[in-house]
BALUM-493331 format. One line per 2 residues: number of its first residue (from 1); their letters; for each residue x, y, z of N, C-alpha, C, O. Coordinates in nm, 2 decimals. Layout:
<vokols>
NUM = a = X,Y,Z,X,Y,Z,X,Y,Z,X,Y,Z | ...
</vokols>
This chain:
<vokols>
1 = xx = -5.88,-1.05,4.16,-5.82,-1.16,4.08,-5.80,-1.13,3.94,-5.71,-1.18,3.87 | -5.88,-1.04,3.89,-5.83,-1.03,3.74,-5.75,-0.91,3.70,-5.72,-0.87,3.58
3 = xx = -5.73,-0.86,3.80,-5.62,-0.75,3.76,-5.49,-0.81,3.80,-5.40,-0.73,3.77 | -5.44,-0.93,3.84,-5.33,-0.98,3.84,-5.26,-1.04,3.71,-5.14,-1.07,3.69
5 = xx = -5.33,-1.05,3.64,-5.29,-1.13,3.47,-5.19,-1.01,3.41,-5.07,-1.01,3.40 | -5.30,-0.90,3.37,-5.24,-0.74,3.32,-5.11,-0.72,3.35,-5.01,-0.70,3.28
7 = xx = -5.11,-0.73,3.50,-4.97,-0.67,3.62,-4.88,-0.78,3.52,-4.80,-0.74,3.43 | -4.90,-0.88,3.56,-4.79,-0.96,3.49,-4.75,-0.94,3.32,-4.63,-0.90,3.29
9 = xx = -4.84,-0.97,3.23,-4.87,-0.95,3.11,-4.76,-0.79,3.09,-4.65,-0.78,3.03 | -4.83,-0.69,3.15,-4.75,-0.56,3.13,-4.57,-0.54,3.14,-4.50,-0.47,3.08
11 = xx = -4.56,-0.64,3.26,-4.45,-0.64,3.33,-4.34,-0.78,3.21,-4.21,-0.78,3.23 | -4.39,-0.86,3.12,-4.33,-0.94,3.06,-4.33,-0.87,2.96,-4.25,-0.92,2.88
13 = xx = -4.41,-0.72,2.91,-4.40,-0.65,2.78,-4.27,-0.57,2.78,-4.20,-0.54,2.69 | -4.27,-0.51,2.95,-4.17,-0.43,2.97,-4.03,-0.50,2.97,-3.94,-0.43,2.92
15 = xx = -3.99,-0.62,3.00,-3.91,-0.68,3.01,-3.86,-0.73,2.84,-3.75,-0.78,2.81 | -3.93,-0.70,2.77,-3.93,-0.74,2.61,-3.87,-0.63,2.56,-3.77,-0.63,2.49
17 = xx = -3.95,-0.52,2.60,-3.91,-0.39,2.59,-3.77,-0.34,2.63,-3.70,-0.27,2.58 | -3.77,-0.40,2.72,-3.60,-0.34,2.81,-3.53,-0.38,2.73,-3.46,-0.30,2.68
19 = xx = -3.52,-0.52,2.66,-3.47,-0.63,2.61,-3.43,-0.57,2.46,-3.31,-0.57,2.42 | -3.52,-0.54,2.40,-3.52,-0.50,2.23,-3.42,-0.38,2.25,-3.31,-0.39,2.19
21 = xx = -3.45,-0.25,2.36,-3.41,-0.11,2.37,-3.27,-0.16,2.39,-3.19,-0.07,2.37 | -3.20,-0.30,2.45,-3.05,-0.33,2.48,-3.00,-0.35,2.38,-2.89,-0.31,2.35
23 = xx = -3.09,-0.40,2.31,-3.00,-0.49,2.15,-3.00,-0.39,2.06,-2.94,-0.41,1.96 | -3.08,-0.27,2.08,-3.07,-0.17,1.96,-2.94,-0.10,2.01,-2.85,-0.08,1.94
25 = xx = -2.95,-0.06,2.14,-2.81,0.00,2.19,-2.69,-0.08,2.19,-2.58,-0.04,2.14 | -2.71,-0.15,2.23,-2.55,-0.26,2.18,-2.52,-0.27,2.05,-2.40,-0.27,2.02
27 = xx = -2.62,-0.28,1.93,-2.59,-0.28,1.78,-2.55,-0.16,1.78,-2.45,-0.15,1.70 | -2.59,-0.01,1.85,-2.55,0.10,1.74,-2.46,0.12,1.79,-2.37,0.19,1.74
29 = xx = -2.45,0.08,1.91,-2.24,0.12,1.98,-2.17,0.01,1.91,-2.06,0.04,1.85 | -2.21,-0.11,1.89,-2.07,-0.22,1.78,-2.07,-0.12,1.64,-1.96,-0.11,1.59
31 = xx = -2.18,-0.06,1.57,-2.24,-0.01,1.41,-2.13,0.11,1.47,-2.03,0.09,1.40 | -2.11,0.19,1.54,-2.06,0.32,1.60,-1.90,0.27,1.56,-1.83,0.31,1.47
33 = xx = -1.85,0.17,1.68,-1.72,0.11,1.71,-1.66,0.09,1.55,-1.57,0.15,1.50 | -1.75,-0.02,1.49,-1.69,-0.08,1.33,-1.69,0.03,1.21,-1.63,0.01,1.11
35 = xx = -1.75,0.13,1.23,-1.75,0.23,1.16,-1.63,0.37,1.18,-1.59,0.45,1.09 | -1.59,0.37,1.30,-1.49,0.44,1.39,-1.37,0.39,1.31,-1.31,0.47,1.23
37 = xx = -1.31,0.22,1.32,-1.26,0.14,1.28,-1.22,0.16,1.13,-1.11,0.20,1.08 | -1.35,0.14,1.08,-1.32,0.15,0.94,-1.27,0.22,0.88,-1.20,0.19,0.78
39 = xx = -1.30,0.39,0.93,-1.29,0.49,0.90,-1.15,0.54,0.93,-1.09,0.64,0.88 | -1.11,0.47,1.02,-0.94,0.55,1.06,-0.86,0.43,0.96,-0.77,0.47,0.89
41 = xx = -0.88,0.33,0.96,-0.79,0.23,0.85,-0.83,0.26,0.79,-0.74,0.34,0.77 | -0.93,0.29,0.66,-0.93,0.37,0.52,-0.87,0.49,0.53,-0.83,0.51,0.41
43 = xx = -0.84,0.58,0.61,-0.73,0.67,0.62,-0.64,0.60,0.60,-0.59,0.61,0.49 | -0.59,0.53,0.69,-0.43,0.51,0.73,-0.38,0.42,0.57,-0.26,0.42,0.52
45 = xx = -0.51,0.36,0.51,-0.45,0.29,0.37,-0.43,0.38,0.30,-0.32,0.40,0.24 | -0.54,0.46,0.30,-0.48,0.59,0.20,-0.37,0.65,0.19,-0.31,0.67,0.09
47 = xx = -0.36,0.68,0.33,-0.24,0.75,0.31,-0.07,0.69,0.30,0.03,0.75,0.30 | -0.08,0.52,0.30,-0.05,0.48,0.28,-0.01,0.43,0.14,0.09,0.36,0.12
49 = xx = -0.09,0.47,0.04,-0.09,0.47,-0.07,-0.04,0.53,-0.15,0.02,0.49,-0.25 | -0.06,0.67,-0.09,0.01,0.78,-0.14,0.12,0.76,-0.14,0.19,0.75,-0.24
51 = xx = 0.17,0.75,-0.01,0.30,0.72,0.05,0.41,0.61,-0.08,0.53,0.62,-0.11 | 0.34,0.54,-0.10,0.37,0.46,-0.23,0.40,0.47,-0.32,0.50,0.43,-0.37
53 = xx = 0.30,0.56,-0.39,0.31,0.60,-0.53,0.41,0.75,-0.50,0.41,0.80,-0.61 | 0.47,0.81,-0.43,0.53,0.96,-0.39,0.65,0.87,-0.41,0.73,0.91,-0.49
55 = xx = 0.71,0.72,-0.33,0.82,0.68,-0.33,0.85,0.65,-0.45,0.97,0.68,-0.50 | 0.77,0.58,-0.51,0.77,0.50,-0.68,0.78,0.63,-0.78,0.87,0.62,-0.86
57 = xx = 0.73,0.72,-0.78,0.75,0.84,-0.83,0.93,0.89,-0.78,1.03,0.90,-0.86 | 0.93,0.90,-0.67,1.07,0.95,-0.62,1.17,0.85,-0.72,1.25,0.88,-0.81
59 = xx = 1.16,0.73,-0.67,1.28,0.63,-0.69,1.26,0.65,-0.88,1.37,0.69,-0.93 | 1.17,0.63,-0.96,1.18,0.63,-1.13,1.21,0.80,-1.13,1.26,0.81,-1.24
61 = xx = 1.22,0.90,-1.08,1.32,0.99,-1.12,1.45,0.94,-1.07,1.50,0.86,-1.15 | 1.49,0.95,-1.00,1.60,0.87,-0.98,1.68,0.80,-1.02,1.80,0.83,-1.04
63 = xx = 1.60,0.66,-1.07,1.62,0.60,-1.17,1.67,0.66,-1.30,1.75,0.61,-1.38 | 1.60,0.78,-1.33,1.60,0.80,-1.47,1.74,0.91,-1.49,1.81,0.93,-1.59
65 = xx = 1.74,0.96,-1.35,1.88,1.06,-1.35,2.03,0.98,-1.39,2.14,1.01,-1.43 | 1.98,0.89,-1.36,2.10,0.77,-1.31,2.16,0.74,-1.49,2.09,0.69,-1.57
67 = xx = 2.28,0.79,-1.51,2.34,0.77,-1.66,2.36,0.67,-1.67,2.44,0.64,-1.58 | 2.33,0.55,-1.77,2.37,0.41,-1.79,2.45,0.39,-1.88,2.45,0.46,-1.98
69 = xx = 2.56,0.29,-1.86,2.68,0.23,-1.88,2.65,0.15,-1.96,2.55,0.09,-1.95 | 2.76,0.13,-2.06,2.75,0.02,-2.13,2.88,-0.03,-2.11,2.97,0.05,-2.08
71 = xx = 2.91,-0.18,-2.11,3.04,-0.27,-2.12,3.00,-0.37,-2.22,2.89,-0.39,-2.28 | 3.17,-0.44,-2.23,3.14,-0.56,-2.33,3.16,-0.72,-2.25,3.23,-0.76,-2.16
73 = xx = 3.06,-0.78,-2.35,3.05,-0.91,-2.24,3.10,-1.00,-2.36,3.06,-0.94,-2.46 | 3.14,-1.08,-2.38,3.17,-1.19,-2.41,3.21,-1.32,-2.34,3.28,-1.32,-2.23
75 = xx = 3.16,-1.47,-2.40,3.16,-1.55,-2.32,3.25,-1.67,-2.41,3.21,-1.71,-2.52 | 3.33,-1.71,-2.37,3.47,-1.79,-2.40,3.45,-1.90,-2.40,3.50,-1.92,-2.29
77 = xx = 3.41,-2.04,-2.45,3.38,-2.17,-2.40,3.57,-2.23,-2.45,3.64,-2.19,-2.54 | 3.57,-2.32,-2.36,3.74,-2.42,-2.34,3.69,-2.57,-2.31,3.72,-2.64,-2.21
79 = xx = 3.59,-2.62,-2.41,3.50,-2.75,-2.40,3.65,-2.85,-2.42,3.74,-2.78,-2.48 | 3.70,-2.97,-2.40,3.76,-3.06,-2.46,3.73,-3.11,-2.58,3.61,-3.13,-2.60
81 = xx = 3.80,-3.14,-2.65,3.74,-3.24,-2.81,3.66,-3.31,-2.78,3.54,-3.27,-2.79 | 3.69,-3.43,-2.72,3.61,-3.50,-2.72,3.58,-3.56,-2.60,3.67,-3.57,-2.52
83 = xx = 3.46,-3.63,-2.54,3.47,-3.66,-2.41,3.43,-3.87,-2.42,3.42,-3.94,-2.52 | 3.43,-3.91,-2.29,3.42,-4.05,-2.30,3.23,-4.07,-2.29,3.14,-3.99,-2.28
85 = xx = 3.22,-4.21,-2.29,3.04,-4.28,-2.29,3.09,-4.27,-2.17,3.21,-4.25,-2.14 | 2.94,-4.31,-2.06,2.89,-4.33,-2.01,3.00,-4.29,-1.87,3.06,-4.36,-1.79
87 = xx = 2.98,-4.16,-1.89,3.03,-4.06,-1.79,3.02,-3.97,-1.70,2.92,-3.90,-1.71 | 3.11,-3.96,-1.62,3.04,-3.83,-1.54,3.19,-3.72,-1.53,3.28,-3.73,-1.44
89 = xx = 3.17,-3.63,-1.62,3.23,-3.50,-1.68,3.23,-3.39,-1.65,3.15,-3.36,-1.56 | 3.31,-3.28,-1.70,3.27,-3.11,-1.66,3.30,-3.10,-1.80,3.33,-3.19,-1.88
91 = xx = 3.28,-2.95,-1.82,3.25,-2.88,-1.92,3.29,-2.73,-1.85,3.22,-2.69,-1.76 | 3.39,-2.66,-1.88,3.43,-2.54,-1.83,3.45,-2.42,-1.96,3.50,-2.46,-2.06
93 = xx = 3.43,-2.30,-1.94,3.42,-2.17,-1.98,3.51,-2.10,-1.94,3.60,-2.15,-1.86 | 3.48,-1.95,-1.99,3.45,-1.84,-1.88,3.47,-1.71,-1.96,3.54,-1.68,-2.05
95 = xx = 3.32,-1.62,-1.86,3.31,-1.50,-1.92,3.41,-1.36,-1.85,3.47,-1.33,-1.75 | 3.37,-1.32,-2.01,3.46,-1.20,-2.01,3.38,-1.04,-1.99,3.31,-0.99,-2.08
97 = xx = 3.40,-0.98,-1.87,3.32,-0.81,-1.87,3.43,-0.76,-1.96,3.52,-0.83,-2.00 | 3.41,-0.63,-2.00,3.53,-0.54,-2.00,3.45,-0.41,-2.02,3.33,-0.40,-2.01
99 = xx = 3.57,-0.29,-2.05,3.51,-0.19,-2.13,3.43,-0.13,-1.92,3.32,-0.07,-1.90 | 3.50,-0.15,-1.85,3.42,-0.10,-1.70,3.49,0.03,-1.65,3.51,0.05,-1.53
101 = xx = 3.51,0.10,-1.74,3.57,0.23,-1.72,3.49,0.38,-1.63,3.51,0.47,-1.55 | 3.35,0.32,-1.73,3.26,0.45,-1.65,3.14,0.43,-1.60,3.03,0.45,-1.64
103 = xx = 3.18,0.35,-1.47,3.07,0.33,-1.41,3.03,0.37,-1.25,3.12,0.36,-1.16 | 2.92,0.41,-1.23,2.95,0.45,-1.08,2.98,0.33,-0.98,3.01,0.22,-1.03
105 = xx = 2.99,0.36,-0.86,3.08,0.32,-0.71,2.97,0.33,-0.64,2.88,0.42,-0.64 | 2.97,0.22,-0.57,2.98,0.13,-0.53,2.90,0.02,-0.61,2.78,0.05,-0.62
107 = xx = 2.93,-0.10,-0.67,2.85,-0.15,-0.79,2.89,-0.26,-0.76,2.98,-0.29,-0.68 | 2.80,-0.34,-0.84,2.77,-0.48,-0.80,2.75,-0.53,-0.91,2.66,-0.49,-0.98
109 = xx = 2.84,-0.65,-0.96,2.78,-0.74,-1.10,2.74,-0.86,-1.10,2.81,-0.96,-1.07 | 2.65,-0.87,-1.14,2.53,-1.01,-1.16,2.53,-1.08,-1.29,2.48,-1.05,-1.40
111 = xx = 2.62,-1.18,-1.26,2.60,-1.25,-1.42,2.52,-1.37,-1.38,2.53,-1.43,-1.27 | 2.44,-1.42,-1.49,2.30,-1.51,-1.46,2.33,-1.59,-1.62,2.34,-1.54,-1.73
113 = xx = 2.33,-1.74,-1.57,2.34,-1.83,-1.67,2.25,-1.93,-1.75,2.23,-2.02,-1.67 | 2.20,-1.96,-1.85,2.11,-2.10,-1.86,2.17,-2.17,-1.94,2.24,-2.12,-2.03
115 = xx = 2.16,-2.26,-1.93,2.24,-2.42,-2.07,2.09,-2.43,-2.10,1.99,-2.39,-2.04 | 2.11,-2.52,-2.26,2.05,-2.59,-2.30,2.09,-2.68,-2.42,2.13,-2.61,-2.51
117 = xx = 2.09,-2.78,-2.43,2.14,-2.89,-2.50,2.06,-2.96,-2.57,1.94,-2.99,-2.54 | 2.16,-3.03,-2.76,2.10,-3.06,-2.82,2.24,-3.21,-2.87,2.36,-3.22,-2.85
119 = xx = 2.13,-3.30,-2.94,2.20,-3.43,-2.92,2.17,-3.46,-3.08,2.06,-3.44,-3.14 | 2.29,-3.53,-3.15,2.27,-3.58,-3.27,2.27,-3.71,-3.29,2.30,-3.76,-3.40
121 = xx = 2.24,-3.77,-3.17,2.24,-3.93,-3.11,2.15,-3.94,-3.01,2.06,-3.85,-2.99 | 2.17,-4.04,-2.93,2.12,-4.15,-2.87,2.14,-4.09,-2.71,2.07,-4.12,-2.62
123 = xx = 2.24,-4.00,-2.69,2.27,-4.02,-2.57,2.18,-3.93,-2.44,2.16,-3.81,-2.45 | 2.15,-4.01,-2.34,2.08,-3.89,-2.23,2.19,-3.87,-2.13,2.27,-3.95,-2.07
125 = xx = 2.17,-3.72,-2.15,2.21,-3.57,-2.05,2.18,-3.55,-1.95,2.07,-3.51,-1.94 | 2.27,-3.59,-1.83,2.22,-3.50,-1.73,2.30,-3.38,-1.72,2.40,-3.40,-1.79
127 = xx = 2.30,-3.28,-1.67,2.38,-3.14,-1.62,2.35,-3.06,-1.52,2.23,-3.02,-1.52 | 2.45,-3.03,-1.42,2.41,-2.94,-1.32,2.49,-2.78,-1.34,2.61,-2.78,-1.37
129 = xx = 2.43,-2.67,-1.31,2.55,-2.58,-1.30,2.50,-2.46,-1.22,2.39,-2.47,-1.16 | 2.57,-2.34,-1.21,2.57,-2.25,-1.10,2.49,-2.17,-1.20,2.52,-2.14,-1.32
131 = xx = 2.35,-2.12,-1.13,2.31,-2.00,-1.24,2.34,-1.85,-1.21,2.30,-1.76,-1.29 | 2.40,-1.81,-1.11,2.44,-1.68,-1.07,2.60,-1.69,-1.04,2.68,-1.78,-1.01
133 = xx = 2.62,-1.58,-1.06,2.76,-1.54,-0.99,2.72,-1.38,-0.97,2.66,-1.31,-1.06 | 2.76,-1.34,-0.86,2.77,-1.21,-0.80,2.95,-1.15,-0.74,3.03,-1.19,-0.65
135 = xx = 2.97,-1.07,-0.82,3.10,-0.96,-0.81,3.10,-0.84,-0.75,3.02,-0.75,-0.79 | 3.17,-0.83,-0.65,3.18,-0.66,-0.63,3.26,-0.57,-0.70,3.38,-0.60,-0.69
137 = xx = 3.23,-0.47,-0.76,3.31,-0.39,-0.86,3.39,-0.29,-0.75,3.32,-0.24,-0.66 | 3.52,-0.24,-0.75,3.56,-0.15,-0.71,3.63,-0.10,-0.79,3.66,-0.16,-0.89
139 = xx = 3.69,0.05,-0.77,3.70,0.22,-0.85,3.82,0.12,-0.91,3.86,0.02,-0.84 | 3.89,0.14,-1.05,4.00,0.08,-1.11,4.03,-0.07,-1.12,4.14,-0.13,-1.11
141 = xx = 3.89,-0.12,-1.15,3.84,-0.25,-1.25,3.81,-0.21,-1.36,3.74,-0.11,-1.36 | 3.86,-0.28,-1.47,3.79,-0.21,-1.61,3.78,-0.41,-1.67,3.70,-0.43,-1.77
143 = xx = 3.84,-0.52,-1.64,3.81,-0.65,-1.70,3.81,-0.73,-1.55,3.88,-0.75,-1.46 | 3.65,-0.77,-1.61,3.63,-0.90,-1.49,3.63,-1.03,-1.59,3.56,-1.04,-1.69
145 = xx = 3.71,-1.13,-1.55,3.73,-1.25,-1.61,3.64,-1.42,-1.50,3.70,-1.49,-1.42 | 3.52,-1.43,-1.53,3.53,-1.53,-1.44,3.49,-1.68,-1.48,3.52,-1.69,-1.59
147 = xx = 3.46,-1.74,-1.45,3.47,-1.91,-1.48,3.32,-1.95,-1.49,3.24,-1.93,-1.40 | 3.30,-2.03,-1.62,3.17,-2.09,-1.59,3.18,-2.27,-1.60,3.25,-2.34,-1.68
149 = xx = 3.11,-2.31,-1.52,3.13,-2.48,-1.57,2.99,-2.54,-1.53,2.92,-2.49,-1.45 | 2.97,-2.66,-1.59,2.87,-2.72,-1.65,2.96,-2.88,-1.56,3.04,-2.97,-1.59
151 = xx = 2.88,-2.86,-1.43,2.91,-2.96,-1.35,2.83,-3.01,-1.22,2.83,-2.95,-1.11 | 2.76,-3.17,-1.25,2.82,-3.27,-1.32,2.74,-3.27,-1.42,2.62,-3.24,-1.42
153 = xx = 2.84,-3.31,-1.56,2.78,-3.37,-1.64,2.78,-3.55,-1.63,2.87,-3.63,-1.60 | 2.66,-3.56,-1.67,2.66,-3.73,-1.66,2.62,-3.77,-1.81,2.51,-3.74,-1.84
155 = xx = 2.68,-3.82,-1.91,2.64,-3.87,-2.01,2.62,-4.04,-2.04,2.72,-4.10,-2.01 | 2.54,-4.10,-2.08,2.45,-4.25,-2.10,2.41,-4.24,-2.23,2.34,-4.16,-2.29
157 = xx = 2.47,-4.35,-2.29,2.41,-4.45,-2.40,2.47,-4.38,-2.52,2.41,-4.42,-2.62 | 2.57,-4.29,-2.55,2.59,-4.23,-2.68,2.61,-4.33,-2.77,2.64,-4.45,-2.74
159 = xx = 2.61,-4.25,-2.91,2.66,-4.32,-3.03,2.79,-4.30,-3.08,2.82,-4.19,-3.08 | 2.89,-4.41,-3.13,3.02,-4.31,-3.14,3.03,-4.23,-3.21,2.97,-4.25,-3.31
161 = xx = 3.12,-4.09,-3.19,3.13,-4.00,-3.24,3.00,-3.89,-3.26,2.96,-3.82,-3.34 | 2.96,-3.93,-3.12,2.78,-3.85,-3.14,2.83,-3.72,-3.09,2.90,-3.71,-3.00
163 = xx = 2.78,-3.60,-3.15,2.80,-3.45,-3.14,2.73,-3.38,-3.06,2.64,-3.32,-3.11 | 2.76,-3.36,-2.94,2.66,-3.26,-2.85,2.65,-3.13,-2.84,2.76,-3.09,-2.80
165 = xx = 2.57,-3.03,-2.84,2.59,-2.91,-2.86,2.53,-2.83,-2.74,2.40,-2.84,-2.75 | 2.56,-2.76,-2.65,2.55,-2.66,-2.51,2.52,-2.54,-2.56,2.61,-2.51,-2.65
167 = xx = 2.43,-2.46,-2.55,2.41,-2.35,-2.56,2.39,-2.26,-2.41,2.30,-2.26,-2.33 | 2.51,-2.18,-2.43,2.47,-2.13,-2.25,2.44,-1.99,-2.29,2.53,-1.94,-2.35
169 = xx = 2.34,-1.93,-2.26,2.34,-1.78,-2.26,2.39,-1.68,-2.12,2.34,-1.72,-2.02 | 2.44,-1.61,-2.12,2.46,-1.51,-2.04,2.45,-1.35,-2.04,2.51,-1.28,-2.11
171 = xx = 2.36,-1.31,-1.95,2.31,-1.18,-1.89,2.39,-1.11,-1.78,2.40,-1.13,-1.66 | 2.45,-1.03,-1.86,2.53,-0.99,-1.73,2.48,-0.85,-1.72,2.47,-0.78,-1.82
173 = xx = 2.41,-0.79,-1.53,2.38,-0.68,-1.51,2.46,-0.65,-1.43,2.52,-0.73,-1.36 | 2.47,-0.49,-1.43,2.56,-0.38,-1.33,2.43,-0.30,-1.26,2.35,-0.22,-1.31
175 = xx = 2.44,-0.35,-1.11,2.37,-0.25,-0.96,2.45,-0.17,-0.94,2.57,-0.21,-0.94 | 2.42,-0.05,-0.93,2.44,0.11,-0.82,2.39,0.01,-0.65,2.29,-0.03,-0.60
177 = xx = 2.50,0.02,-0.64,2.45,-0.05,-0.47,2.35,0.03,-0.39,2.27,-0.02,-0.31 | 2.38,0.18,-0.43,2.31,0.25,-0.27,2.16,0.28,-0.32,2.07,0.34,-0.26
179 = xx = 2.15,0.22,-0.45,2.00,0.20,-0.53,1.95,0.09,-0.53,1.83,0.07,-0.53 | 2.04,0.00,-0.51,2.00,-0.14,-0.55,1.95,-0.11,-0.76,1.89,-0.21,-0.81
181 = xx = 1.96,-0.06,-0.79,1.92,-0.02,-0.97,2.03,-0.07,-1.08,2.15,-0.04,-1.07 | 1.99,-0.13,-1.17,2.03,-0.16,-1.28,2.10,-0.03,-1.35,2.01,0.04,-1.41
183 = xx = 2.28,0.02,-1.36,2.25,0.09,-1.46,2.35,0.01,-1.58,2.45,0.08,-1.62 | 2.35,-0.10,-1.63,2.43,-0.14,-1.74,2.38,-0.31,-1.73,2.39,-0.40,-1.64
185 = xx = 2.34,-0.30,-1.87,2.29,-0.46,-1.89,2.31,-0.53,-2.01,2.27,-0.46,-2.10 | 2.37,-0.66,-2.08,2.44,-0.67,-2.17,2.39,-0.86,-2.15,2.38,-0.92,-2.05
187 = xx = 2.38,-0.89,-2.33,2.33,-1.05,-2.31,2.44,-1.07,-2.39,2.51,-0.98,-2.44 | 2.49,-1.25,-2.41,2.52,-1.27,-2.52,2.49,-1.45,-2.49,2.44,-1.49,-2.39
189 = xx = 2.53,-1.55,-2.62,2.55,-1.69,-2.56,2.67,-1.74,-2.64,2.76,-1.68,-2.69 | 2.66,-1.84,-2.64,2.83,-1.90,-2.66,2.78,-2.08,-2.67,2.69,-2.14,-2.61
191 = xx = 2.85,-2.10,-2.75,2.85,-2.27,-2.77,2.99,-2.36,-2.76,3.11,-2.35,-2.80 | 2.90,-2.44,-2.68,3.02,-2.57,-2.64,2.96,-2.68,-2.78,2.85,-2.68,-2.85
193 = xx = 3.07,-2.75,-2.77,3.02,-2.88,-2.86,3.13,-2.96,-2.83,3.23,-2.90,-2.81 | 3.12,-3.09,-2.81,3.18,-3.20,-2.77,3.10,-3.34,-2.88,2.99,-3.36,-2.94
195 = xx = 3.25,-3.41,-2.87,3.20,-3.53,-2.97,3.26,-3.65,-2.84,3.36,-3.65,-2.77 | 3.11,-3.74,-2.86,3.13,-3.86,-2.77,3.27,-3.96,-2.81,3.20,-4.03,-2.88
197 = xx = 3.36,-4.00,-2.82,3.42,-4.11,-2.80,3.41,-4.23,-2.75,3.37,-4.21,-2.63 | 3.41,-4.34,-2.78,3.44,-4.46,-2.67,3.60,-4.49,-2.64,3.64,-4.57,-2.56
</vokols>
C-alpha cells in the first residue's frame, strides 16, 4: 500500500517533466524560426538600401550631367478698367515662355500659378482659378504663349471706385521627360488691378 503514492507522485513528476522539456523545445524552434526570419529580412533591407542609395547616387549624376536651360518667362495681365458691384466676373492674362531654343527632347512644361489679392475698400473676394497648366514641348518651339484667368470671380459690397489689386505669381519649369528632371526653371509675377464701378 505505500508504495503506490511514489508510483504515482513519480509518474505526475514525469509528466511535468515531459511537459517543461515540450515548452523548452517548442520555444527554441519558434526562438530558431523568428531568428531565421529576422535574419534573411535584415538582409533583404539591406540590401535593399543599398540598392537605394546606388540609384539616388546614379540618378544625381545624371542629374548633374544634364546641361540646364535657361528661357524667358514673362506674364501679361489684359484685366478690364473697370468691373461692376456685386458680381460674378473673370479676370484673364496670359503667359509668355520664350527664348526655347536649346533645350533637350522630349520635354515637358509646367507652369504653376497663385493669386493673391489686396482691397482698398469694403469689398469681399471670392476667386477660383487653374493652378497648373502642363505643355508638351516639341523640336522647333522656341514661344509658348498660354492663357491665364481668374475664374469665377465673385465680388460683394464694394465701394465706388474701390481699387483691387491681384498678384499672380508664376513658376514656370522645363522636364527632360525620359528623367522626369527639372532642367530649366524661371519665376516671375504680374499685377492685375481693377477699379469697382457701380
Amino acid at each position: 500500500m505505500s508504495s503506490n503514492p511514489p508510483k504515482k507522485h513519480n509518474r505526475k513528476t514525469q509528466l511535468v517533466l515531459v511537459g517543461v522539456i515540450c515548452i523548452l523545445l517548442l520555444g527554441a524552434g519558434l526562438t530558431y524560426t523568428y531568428y531565421s526570419e529576422s535574419t534573411s529580412k535584415s538582409e533583404a533591407l539591406t540590401q535593399a538600401q543599398y540598392q537605394t542609395a546606388y540609384l539616388n547616387y546614379t540618378l544625381q549624376e545624371v542629374n548633374a550631367s544634364i546641361p540646364q536651360t535657361s528661357f524667358t518667362l514673362e506674364y501679361m495681365p489684359e484685366p478690364p478698367a473697370t468691373i461692376g458691384n456685386n458680381i460674378v466676373t473673370y479676370l484673364f492674362g496670359r503667359v509668355e515662355v520664350s527664348n526655347l531654343s536649346s533645350i533637350y527632347y522630349p520635354s515637358t512644361l509646367m507652369l504653376s500659378f497663385n493669386v493673391s489679392y489686396a482691397t482698398t475698400g469694403t469689398a469681399q473676394i471670392s476667386c477660383q482659378y487653374v493652378p497648373y497648366q502642363m505643355i508638351y514641348l516639341v523640336k522647333g518651339i522656341t514661344t509658348v504663349q498660354a492663357p491665364f484667368g481668374i475664374y469665377p470671380l465673385t465680388i460683394l459690397n464694394a465701394t465706388q471706385n474701390e481699387l483691387i489689386t491681384f498678384q499672380v505669381g508664376v513658376t514656370a519649369r522645363i522636364y527632360w521627360t525620359p528623367l522626369n528632371t527639372v532642367i530649366g526653371q524661371e519665376q516671375t509675377e504680374g499685377i492685375m488691378q481693377v477699379r469697382v464701378s457701380y
